[in-house]
N, CA, C and O of each residue as an XYZ file, in Angstrom:
440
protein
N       2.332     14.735     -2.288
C       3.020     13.567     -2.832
C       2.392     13.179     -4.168
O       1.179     13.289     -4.350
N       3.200     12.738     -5.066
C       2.798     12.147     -6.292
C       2.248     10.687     -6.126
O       2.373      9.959     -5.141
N       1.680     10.452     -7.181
C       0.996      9.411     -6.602
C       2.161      7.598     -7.203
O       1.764      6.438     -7.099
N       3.258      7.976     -7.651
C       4.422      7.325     -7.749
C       5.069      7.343     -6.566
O       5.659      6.276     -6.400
N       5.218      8.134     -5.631
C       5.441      8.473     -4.472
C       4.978      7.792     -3.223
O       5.657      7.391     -2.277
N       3.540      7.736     -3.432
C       2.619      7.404     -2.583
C       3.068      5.946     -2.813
O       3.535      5.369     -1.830
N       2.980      5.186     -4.126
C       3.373      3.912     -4.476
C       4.047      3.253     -3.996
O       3.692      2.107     -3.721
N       5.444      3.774     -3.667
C       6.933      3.717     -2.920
C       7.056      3.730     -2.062
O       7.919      2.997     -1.577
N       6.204      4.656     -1.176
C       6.297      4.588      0.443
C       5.534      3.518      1.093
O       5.855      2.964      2.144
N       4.352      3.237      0.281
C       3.500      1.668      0.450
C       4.367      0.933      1.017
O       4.596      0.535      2.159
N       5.029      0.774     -0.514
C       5.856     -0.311     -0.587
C       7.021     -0.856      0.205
O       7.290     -2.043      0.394
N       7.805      0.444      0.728
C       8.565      0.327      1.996
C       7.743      0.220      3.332
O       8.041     -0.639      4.161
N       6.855      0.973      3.506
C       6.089      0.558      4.797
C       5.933     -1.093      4.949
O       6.379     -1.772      5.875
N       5.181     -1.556      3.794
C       4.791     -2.665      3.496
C       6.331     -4.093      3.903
O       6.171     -5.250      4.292
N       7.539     -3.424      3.631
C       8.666     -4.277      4.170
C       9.584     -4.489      2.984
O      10.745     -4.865      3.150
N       8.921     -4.180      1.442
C       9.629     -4.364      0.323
C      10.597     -3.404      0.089
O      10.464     -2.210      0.360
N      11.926     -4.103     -0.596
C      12.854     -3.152     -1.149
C      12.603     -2.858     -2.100
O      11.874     -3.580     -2.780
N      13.168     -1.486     -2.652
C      12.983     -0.996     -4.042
C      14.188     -0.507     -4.509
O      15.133     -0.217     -3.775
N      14.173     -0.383     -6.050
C      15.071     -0.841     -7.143
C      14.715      0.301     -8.294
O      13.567      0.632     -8.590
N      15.683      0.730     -8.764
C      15.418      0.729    -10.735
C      16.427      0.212    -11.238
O      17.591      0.350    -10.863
N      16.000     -0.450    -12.171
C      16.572     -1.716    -12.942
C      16.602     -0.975    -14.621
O      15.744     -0.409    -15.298
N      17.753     -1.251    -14.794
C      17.770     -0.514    -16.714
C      16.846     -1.664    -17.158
O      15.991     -1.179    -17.900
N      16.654     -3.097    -16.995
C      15.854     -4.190    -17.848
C      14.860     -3.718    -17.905
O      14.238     -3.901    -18.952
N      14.062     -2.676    -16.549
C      12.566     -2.653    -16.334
C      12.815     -1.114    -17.182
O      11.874     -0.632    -16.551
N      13.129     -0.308    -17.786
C      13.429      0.661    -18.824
C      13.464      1.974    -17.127
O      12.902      3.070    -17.130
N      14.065      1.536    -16.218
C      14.121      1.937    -15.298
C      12.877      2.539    -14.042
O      12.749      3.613    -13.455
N      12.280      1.528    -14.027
C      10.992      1.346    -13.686
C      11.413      0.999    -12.393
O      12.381      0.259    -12.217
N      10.525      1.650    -11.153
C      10.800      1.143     -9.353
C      10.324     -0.107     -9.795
O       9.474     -0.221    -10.678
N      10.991     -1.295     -9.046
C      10.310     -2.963     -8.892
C      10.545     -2.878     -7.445
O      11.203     -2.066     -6.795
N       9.701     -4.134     -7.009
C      10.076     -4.227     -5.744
C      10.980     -5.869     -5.475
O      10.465     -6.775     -6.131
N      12.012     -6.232     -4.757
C      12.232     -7.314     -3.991
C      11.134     -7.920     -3.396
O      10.672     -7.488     -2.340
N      10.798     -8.621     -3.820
C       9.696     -9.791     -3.187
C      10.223    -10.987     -1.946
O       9.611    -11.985     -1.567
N      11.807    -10.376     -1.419
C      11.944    -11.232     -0.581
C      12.225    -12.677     -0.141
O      12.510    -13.204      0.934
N      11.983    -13.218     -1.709
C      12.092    -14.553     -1.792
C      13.537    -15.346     -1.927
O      13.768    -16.554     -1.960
N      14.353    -14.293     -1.986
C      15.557    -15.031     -2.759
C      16.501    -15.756     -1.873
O      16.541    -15.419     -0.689
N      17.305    -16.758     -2.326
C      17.907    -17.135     -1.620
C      19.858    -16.866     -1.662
O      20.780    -17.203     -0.920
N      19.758    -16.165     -2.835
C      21.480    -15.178     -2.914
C      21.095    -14.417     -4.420
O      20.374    -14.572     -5.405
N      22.110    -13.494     -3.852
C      22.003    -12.596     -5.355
C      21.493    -12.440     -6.256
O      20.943    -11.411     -6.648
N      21.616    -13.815     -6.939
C      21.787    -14.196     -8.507
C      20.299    -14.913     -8.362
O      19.873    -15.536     -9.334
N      19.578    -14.835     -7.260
C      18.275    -15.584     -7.545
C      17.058    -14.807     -7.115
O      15.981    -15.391     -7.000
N      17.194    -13.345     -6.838
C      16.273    -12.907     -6.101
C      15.218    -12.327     -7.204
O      15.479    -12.049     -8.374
N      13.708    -12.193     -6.403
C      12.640    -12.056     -7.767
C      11.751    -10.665     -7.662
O      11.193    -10.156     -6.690
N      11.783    -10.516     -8.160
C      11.287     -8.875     -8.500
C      10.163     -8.891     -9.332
O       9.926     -9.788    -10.141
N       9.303     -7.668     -9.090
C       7.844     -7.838     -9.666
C       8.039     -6.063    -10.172
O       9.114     -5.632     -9.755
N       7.366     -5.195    -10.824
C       6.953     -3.568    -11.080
C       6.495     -3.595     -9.883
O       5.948     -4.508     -9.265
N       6.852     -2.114     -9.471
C       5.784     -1.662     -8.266
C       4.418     -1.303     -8.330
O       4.058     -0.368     -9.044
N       3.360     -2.183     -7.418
C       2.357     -2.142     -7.556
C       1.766     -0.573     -7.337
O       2.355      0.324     -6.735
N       0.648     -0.499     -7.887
C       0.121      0.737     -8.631
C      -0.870      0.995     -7.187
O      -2.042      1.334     -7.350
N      -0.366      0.827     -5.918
C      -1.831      0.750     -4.822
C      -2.907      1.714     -4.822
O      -4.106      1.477     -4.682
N      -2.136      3.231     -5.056
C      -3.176      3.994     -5.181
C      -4.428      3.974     -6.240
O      -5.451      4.654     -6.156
N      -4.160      3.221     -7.045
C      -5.062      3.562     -8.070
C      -5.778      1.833     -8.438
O      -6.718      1.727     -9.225
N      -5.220      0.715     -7.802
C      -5.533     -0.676     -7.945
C      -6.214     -1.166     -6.974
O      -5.460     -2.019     -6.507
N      -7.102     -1.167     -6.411
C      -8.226     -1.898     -5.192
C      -7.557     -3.579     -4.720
O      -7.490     -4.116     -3.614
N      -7.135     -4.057     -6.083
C      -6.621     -5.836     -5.277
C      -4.854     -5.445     -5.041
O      -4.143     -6.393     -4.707
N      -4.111     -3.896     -5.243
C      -3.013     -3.775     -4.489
C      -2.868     -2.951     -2.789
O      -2.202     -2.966     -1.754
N      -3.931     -2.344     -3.400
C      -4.626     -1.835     -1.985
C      -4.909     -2.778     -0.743
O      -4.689     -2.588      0.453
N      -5.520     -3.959     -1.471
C      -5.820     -5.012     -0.601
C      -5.350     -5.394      0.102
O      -5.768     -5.805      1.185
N      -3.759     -5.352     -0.550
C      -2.455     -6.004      0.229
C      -2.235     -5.321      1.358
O      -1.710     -6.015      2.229
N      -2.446     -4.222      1.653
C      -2.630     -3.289      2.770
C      -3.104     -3.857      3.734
O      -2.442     -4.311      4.667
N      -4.509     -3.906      3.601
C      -5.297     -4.328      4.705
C      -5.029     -6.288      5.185
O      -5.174     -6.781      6.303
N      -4.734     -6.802      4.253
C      -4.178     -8.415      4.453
C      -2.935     -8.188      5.797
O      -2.634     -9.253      6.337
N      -2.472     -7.373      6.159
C      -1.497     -6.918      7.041
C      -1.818     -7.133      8.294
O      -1.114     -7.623      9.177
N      -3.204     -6.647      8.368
C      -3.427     -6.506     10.234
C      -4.223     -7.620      9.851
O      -4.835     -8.009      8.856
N      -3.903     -8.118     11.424
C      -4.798     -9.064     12.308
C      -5.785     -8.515     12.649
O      -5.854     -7.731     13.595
N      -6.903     -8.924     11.761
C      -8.370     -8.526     12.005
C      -8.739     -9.116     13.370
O      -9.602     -8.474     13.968
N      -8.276    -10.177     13.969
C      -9.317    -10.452     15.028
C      -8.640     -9.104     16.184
O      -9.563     -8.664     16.870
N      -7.727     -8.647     16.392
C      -7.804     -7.347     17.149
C      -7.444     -5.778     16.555
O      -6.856     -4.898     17.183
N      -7.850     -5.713     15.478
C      -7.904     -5.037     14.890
C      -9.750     -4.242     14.231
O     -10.593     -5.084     13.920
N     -10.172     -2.635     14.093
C     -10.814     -2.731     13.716
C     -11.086     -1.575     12.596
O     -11.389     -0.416     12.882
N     -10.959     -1.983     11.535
C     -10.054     -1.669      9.998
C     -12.031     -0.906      9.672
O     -13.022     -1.481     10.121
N     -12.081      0.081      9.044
C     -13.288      0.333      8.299
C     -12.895      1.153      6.490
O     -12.118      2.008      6.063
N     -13.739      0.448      6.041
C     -13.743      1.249      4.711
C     -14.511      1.219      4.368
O     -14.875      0.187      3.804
N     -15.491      2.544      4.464
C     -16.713      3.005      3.844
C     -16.920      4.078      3.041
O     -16.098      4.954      2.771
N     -18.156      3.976      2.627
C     -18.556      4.923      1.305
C     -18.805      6.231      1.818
O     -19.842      6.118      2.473
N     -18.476      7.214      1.862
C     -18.627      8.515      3.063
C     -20.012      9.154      2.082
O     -19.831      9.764      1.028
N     -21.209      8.907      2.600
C     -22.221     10.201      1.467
C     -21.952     11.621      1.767
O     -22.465     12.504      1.080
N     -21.397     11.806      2.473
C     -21.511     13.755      2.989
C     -20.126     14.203      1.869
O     -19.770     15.372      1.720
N     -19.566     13.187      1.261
C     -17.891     13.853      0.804
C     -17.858     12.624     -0.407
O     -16.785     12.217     -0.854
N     -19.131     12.118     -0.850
C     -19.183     11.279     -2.405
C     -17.768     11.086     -2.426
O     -17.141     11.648     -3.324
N     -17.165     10.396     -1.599
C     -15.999      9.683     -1.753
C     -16.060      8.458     -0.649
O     -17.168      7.976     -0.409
N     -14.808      7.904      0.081
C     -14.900      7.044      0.620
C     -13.519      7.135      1.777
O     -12.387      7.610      1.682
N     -14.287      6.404      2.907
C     -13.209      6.726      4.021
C     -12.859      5.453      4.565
O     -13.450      4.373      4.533
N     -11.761      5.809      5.079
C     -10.769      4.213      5.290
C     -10.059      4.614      6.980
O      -9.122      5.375      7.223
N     -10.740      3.947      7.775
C     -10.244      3.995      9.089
C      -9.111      2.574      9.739
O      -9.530      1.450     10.017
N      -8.110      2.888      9.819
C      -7.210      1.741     10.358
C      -6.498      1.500     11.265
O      -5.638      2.353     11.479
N      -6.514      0.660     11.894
C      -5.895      0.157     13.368
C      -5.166     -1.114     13.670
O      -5.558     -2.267     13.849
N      -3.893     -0.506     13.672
C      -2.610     -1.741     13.683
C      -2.860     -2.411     14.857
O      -2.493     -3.584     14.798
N      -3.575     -1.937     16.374
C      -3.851     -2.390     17.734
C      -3.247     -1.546     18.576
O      -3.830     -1.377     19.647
N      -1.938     -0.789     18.348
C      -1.706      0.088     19.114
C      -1.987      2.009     18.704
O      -1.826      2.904     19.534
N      -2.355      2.189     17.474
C      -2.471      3.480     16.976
C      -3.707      3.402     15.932
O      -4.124      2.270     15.683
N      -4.201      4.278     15.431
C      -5.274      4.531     14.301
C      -5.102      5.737     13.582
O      -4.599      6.768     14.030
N      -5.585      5.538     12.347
C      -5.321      6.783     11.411
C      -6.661      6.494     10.474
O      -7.331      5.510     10.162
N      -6.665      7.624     10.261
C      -8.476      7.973      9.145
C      -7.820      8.483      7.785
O      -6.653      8.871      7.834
N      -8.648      8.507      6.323
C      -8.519      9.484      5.576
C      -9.621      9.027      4.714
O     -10.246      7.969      4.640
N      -9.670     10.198      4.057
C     -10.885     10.265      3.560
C     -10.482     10.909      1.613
O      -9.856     11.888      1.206
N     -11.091      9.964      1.006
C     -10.517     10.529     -0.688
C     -11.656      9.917     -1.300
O     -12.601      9.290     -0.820
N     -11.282     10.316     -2.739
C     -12.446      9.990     -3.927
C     -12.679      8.575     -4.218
O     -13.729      8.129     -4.681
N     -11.495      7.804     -3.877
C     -11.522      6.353     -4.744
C     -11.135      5.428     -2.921
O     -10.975      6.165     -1.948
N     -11.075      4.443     -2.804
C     -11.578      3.367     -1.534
C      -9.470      3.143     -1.538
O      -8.815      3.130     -0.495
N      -9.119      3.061     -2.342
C      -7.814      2.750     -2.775
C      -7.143      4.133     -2.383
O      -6.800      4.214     -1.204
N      -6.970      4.930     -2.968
C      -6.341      5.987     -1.994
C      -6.233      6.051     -0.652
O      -5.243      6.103      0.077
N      -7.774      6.034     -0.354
C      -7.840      6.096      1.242
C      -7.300      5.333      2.451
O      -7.033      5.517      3.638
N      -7.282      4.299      1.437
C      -6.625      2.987      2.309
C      -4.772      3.637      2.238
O      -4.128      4.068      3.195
N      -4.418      3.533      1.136
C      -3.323      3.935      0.892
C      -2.811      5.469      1.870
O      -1.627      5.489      2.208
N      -3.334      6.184      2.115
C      -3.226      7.579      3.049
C      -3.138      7.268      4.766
O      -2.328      7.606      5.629
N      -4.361      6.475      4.782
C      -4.526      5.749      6.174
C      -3.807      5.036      6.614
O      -3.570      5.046      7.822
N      -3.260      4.230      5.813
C      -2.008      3.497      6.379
C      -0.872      3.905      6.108
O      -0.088      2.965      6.236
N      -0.063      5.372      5.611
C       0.801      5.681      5.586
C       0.490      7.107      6.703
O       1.276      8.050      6.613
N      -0.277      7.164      7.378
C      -0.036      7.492      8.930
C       0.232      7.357     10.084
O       0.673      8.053     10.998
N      -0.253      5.863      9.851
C       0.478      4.754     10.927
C       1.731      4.965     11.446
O       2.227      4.144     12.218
């Protein structure tokens, strides 16, 4: 997967619709959900998760930490970093160079 790809599937996992818009020079945005008809709904660019740590974030803001038990650590054997996650009924691991990928991989196994 490209990592525009990876972006998109976030973003639908995540619950957002996606769009290209000629205004955004045809750029994916996402529906933010807020709107209340047509003519009022609000749209943001699609966040960059793989490669942004506070869009990544938005990931993990998802589960209910109190039964949930989410890890993201610095892996020394693979000088990268691994991201273990648990919705409460399933878990998924991955392991990449940057804390943001990993998160991003891990939760698109779910």
């Amino acid at each position: 997967m490209t990592d525009n790809e990876i972006n998109e599937a976030v973003a639908r996992k995540l619950g957002y619709k996606l769009a290209k818009i000629p205004a955004f020079n045809n750029e994916t945005v996402i529906d933010l959900g807020r709107n209340s008809g047509f003519a009022d709904f609000e749209i943001k660019k699609l966040p960059v998760y793989c490669h942004s740590i506070e869009a990544a974030w938005e990931i993990l803001e998802k589960f209910d930490y109190a039964h949930s038990h989410n890890i993201i650590a610095r892996s020394p054997s693979s000088n990268g970093w691994h991201c273990q996650l648990n919705d409460g009924l399933n878990y998924a691991t991955a392991s990449e160079y940057t804390a943001q990928m990993a998160i991003c991989l891990a939760f698109l196994k779910l």
